[in-house]
N, C-alpha and C positions, 0 to 999 in steps of 0.2 A: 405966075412963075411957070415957064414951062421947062418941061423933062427932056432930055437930049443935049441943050445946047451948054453942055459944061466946058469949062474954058478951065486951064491954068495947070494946075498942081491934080485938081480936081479928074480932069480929061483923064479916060482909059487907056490912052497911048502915050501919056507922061513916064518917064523914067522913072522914078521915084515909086514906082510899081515894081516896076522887076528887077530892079536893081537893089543891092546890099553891101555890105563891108565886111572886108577877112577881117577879124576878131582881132591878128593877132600884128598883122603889117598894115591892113587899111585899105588894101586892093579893093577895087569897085570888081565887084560880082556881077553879073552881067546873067540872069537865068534865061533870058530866053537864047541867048547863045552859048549858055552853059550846057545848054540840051544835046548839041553838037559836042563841045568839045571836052565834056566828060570835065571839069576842072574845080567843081565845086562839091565841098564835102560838110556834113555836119554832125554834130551831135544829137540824136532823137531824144537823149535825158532831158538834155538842157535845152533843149527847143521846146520840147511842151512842157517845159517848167516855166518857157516866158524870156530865156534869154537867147539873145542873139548872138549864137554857138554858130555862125557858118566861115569854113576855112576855105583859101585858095590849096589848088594842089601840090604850091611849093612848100607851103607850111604845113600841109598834112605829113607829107614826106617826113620834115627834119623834125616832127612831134610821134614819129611813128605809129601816126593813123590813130592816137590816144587823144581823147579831149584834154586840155590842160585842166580843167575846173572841177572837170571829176572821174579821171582816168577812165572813163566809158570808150567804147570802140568808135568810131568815126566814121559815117557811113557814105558811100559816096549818093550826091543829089539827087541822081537819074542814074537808077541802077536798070 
């Protein structure tokens, strides 16, 4: 077996890495171009409690920047 030649899902340039879903509509989150355009937001409670708490910035909006799960603030990605 040798080290390097990962293939599939597995490879470090796979999507599936840096990508994720708004919680709340389903939008594919996109982090390494979220770094640019500032659009991705999450809950710090519910994220190191293990749920995947991250929102698009249209839904941050109409939730008023509140997590739904547990009224905590919403903090943006890449501050």
């Amino acid at each position: 077996m040798t080290i390097g030649l990962l293939k599939g899902v597995n490879k470090s340039g796979h999507k599936g890495w840096t990508t994720e879903k708004c919680a709340i509509c389903g939008t594919t989150l996109d982090f390494v171009s979220g770094y640019e355009a500032k659009n991705i937001y999450y809950c710090p409670r519910c994220v190191s409690q293990g749920l995947k708490a991250y929102f698009c910035s249209a839904d941050a909006r109409v939730l008023h920047y509140k997590c739904p799960y547990c009224k905590g603030e919403l903090k943006p990605y890449y501050a």
